[in-house]
N, C-alpha and C positions, 0 to 999 in steps of 0.2 A: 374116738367116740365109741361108748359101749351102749348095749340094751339089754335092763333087767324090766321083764316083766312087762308092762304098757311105758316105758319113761327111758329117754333116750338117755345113756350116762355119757359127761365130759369130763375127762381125767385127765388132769393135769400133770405130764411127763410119762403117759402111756402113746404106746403105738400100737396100731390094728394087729387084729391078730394076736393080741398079746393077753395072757391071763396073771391077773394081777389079784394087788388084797388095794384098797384106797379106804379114804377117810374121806367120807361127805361133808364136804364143807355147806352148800346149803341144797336147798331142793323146792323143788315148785312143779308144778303139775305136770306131768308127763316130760321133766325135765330136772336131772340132776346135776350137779359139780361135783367133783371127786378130787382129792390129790394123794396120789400113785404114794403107798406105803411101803409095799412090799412086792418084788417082781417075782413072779411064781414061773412063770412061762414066755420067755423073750420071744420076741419077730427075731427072726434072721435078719430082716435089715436093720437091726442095734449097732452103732457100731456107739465106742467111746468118745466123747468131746473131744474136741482139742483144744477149749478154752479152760482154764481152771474157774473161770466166773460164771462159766455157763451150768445153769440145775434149775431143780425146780424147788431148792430146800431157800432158808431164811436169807435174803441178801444177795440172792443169785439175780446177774444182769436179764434185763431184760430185749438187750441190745437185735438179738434173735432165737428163733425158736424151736428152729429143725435139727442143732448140732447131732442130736442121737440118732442121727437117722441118713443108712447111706445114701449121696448124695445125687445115686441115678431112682433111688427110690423114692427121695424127694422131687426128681422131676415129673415122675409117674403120677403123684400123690397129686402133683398141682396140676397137672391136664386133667385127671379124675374130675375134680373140682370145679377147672372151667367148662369142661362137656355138662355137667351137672344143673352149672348158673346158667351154660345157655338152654339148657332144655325146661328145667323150671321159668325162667323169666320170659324167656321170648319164643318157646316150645319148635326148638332149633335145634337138628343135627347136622353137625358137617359130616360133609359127603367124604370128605378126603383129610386125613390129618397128618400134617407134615411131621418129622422127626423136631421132639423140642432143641429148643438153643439152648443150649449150656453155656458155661466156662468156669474162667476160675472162683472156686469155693472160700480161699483164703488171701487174704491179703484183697482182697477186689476192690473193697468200699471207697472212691474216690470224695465222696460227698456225706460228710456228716455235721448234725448237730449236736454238739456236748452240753450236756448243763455245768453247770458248776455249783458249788454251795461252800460257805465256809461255816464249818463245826465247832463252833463258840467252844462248846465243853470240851472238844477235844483238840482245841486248837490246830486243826487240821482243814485241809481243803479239800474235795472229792471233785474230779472233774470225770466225768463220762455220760454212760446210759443211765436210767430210770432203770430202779429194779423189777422184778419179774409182777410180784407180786403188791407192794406197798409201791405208796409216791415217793420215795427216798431215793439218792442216786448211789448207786453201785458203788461197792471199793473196787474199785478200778485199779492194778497195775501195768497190764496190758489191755489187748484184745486184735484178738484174731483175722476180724473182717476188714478192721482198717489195716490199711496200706502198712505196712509193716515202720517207713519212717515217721508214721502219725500216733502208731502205736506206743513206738519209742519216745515220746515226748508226754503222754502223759504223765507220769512221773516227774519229770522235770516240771512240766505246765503247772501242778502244783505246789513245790516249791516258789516257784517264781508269784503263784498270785498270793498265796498266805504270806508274802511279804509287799503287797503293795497295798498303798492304804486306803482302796477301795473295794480291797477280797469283799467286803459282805454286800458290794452294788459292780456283780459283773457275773449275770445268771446264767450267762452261754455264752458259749466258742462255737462258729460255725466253721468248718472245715472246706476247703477248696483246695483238690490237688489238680495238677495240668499235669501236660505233659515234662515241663520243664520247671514249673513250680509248686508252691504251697503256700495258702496263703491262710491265716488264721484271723477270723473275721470277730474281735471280742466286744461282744455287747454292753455296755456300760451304762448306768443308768445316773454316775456323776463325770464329770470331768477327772481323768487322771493328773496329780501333781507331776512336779515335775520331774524327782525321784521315779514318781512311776515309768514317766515316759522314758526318762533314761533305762532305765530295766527294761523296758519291755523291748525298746529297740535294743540293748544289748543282746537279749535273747533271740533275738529274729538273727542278727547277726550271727552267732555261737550256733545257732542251731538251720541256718541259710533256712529262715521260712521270712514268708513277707506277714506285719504283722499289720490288720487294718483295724479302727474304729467305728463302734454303730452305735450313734450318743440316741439317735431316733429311728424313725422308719429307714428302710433298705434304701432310699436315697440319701440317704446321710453319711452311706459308709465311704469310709476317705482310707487312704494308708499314712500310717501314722509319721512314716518318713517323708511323706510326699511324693515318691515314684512309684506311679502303679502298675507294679509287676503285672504283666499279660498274661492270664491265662489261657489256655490250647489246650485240644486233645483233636487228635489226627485222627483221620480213616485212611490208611496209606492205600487201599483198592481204587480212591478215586481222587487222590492228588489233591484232598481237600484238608484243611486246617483251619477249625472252626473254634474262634476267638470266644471268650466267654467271661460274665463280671462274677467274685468271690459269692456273689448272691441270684447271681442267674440259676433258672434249672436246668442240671443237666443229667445224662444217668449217670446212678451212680458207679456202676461196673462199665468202666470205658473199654473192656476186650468184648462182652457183652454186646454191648453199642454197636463197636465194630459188624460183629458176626450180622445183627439184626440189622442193620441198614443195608450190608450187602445182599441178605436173602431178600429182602424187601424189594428194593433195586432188582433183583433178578425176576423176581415171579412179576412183577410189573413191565418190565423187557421194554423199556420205551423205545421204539424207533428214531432213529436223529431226524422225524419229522414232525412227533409228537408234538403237543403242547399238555401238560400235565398240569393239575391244580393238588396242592398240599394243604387240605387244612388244619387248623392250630400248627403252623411252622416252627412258631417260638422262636429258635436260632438259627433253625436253616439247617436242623441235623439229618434233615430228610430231603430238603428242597435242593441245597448245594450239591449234594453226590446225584441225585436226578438229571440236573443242570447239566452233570457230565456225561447223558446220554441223550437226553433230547433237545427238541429245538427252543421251547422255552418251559421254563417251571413258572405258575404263579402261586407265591406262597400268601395264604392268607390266616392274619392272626387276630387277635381283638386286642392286644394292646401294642397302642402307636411305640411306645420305647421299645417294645421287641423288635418290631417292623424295622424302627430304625438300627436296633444295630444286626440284623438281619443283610439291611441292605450294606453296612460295613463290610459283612462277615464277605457276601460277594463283593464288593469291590477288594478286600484282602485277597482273594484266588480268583480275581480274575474271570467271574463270571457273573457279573452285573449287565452283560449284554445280553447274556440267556434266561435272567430273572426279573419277575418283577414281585413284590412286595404291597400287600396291601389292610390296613387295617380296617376289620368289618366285626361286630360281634355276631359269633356264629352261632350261638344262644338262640337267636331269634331268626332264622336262616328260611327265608319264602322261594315260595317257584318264583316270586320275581325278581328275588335274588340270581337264579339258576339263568333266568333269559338275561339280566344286566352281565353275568358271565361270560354266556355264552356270545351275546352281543360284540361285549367289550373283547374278548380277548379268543373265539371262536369261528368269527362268523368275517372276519377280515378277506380282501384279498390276499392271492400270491403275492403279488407285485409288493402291496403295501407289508406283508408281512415281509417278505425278504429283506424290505428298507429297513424294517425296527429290528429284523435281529440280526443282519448280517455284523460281525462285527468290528468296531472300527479298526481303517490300517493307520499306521503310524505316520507321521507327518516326515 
């Protein structure tokens, strides 16, 4: 963002600091657009992409948006920005500001969604991101953020649907990597023949991904063989492994994940006498590593199908005696909310809490 005169400018593929030539694409009162022509005077933090699809020219992805820029200056850039939101919206300074969480830059992206489109005229199929600029999707060969063997399959993923004979009813690929798997979740808006289904399972095969169907809503999604490969992604700091469906949300950089549930975990320091409450738990990506320091976690979510496989996720590691699970919409969240809490799960004896969480010995 620049400033000429009373009107703030937004240029598109400038960085602060930076003295440029752009082209105004439009304007409105004390607010311009620009797209970067000519670079006159770089920021030191420039560095060059490593995407060939990444820019701001015709058909460049629109997959993400900081590659020009080095990658501790992007962490600087995004605290700027939340100290900002919180001083504008809620007129808040933190008193102490921790060192940001990083990690990896390339290859990180465990969770994506791809469009797909088939190109009549050009007899072609395009599977990836939305471009930067237009509604069109990206020529896509690779890309840099996804996982490097998800990267590797666009190319292929193309080929394989310009030959099934519902390329022009199959608008997205939802991506799901685990620890151990990959699972390619393709949205279909007719039923595939039977050519297709043999194709498609060949390719899961040849290329070891699990390949599932979504003919409707996210409860619809089935795997097309019939065995639903499990998805995982570990936090090895607390002995947990937390299960997950192709269409659950999870983050998308699972080193990421890791780092940030451990600091979390620490500045919270629960005692093994604690009782701690999680709200929005979702999976239990915050409630289960909890679990493995105090006496009991209670996670609360608003939807019952989280809840439940929530309380899977602890009976999978073993710590469904230290949890409990509860569905409440937290939307509407009162102080008599806060005393049926503290009632229910606060305000117990010793005696009776030791019964509910000691836990059980083996017969």
């Amino acid at each position: 963002m620049g400033q000429r005169e009373d009107s703030k400018v937004f240029i598109a593929g400038a960085l602060p600091g930076e003295r440029v030539r752009y082209a105004r694409i439009k304007s409105k009162q004390h607010r311009e657009v620009g797209q970067l022509e000519t670079l006159l005077r770089p920021s030191p933090d420039r560095v060059a992409p490593r995407c060939a699809h990444f820019g701001f020219f015709k058909g460049a992805c629109g997959g993400c948006g900081l590659q020009h820029l080095d990658a501790t200056a992007q962490l600087t850039a995004k605290q700027q920005v939340l100290e900002s939101m919180l001083w504008q919206i809620a007129t808040v300074r933190p008193q102490t500001l921790l060192p940001p969480i990083d990690g990896p830059i390339w290859g990180y992206r465990h969770r994506a969604r791809l469009s797909v489109r088939y190109v009549r005229c050009r007899d072609e199929v395009l599977v990836g991101f939305h471009e930067r600029v237009r509604g069109f999707i990206a020529d896509m060969q690779s890309c840099a953020i996804l996982t490097e063997p998800v990267s590797d399959l666009l190319m292929p993923l193309r080929t394989l649907i310009a030959g099934l004979s519902i390329r022009e009813r199959l608008p997205q690929i939802e991506v799901a990597v685990g620890d151990q798997a990959i699972v390619l979740v393709l949205r279909v808006l007719d039923p595939p023949s039977q050519t297709d289904h043999d194709a498609l399972l060949h390719f899961g095969r040849t290329h070891n991904v699990s390949m599932w169907l979504q003919p409707g809503g996210p409860e619809t999604v089935t795997p097309l063989d019939g065995n639903a490969d499990v998805l995982s992604v570990s936090l090895p700091e607390f002995g947990v492994t937390l299960p997950f469906a192709p269409t659950d949300f999870t983050q998308v950089n699972h080193q990421l994940n890791t780092v940030l549930v451990d600091r979390a975990v620490k500045l919270l320091a629960p005692a093994p006498d604690d009782v701690v409450v999680d709200f929005f738990c979702g999976l239990g990506n915050f409630t289960l590593p909890l679990a493995t320091r105090a006496r009991r976690v209670i996670g609360l979510e608003g939807s019952a199908g989280l809840v439940a496989r929530a309380e899977q996720a602890a009976l999978h590691n073993d710590l469904a005696w230290r949890t409990v699970f509860t569905a409440r919409d937290l939307f509407d969240w009162r102080a008599e909310d806060w005393a049926w809490l503290v009632d229910t799960y606060g305000a117990e004896s010793q005696d009776t809490d030791n019964k509910k969480s000691d836990k059980p010995c083996a017969d």
